[in-house]
C-alpha positions as CSV (number, residue, x, y, z in Angstrom):
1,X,100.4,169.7,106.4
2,X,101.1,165.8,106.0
3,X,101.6,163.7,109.2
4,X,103.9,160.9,108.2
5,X,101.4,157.9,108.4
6,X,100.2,160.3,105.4
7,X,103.4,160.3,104.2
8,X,104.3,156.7,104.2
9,X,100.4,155.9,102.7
10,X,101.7,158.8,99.7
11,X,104.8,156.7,99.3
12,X,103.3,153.5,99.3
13,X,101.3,154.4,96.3
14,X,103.8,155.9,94.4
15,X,106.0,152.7,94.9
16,X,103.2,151.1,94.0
17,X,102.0,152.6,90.9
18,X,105.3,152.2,89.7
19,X,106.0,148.7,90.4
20,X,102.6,147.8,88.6
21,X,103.6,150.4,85.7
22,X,106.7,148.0,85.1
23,X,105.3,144.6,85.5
24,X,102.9,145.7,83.0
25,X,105.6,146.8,80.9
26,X,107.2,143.6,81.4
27,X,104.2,141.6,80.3
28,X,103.3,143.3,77.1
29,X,106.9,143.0,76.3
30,X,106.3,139.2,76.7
31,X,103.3,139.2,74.6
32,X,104.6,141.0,71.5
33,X,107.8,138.4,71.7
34,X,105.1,135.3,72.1
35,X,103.0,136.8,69.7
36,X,105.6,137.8,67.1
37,X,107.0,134.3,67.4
38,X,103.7,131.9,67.6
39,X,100.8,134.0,66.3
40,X,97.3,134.4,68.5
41,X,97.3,134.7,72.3
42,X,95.6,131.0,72.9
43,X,98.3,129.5,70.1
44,X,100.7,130.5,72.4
45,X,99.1,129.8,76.0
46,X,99.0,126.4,74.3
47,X,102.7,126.4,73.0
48,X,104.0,128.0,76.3
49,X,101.6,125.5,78.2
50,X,103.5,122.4,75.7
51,X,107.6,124.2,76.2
52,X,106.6,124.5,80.1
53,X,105.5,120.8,80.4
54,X,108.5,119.8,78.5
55,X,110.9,121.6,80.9
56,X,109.1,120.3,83.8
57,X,109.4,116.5,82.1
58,X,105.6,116.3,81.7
59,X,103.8,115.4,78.4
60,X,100.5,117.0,77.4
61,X,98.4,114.5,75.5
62,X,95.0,116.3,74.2
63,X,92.6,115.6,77.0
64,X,95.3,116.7,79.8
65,X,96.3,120.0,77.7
66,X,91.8,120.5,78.3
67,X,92.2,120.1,81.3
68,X,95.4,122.5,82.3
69,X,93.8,125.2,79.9
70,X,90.5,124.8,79.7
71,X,89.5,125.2,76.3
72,X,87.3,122.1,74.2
73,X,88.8,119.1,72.9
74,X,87.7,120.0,69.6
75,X,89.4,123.4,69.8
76,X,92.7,122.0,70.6
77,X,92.7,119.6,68.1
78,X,92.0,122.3,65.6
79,X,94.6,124.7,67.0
80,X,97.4,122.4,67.1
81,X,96.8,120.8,64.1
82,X,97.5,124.2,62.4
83,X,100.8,125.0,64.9
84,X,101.7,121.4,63.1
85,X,102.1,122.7,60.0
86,X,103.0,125.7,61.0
87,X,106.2,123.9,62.6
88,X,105.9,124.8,66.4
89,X,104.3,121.7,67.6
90,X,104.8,118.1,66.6
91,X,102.7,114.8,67.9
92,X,104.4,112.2,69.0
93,X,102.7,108.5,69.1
94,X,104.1,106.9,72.5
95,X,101.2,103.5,72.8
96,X,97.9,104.3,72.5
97,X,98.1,108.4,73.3
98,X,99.7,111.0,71.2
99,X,101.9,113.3,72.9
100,X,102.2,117.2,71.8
101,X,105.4,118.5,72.0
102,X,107.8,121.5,70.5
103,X,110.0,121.1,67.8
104,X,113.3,122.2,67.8
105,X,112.7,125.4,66.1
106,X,110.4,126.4,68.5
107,X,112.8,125.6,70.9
108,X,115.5,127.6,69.2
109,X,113.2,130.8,68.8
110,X,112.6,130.3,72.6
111,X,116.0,130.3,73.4
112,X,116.8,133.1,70.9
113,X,114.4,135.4,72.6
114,X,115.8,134.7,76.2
115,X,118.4,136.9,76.7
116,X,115.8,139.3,75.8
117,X,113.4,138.2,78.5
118,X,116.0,138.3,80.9
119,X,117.1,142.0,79.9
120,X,113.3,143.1,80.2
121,X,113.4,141.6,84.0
122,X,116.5,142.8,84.9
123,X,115.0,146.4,83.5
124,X,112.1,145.6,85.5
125,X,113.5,145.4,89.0
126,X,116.4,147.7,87.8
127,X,118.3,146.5,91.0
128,X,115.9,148.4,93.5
129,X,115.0,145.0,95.1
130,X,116.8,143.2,97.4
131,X,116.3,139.6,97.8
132,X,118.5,138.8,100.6
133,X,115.9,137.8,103.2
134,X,118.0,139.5,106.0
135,X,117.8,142.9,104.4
136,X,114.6,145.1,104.1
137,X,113.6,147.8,101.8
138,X,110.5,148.9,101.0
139,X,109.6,147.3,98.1
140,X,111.5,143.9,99.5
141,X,107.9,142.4,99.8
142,X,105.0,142.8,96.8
143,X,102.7,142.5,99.9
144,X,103.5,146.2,100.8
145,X,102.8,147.2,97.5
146,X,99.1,145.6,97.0
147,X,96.3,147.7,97.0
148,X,94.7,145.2,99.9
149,X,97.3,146.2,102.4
């Protein structure tokens, strides 16, 4: 027979397991859109890297995109050179740095794919979570569903 601290530990897992079950759902749901649109997994860390700077109003020359993903100089330069001719990626002189930054039809394949993002999350949290901060439900905070608490 199960006491209910058993109970609630049972439950917790379950909760859990499933949460992580869809957030890795989610995120190889990402990966086959990235992939399908830009190719290898570091072409598009370094496009999502470029699109995400953009949003946020910050360019990436080549020695800060080193820095923010941690890959060689000499790498970068090799990889966006080809995502250049590939059409993803354009330089853009501004002085004495060149900027890298997405070109519209990377921007338009990104925008094409979002309503399909946003389908994936919705399917992800499938309404079970509340985010109104007054209201409580189990799976309200990711904390309770960690396997460190």
């Amino acid at each position: 027979m199960m006491n209910d601290g058993d109970e609630d530990n049972q439950q917790a897992a379950l909760i859990r397991a499933e949460v992580q079950a869809q957030i890795i759902e989610c995120l190889n749901r990402f990966y086959a859109m990235e992939t399908g649109m830009w190719g290898s997994p570091v072409d598009c860390l370094i496009i999502r890297t470029v699109v995400q700077g953009r949003l946020q109003g910050k360019l990436y020359d080549l020695s800060a995109l080193s820095e923010v993903l941690g890959l060689p100089i000499s790498t970068l330069h090799r990889k966006i050179g080809h995502l250049v001719k590939g059409g993803f990626l354009r330089r853009e002189p501004r002085g004495k740095s060149i900027y890298i930054s997405p070109t519209d039809n990377t921007n338009i394949a990104l925008d094409e794919t979002f309503e399909n993002m946003v389908t994936t999350l919705r399917r992800l949290y499938k309404g079970d979570i509340n985010f109104d901060k007054n209201h409580r439900t189990s799976v309200d905070r990711f904390d309770d569903l960690a396997p460190w608490s």
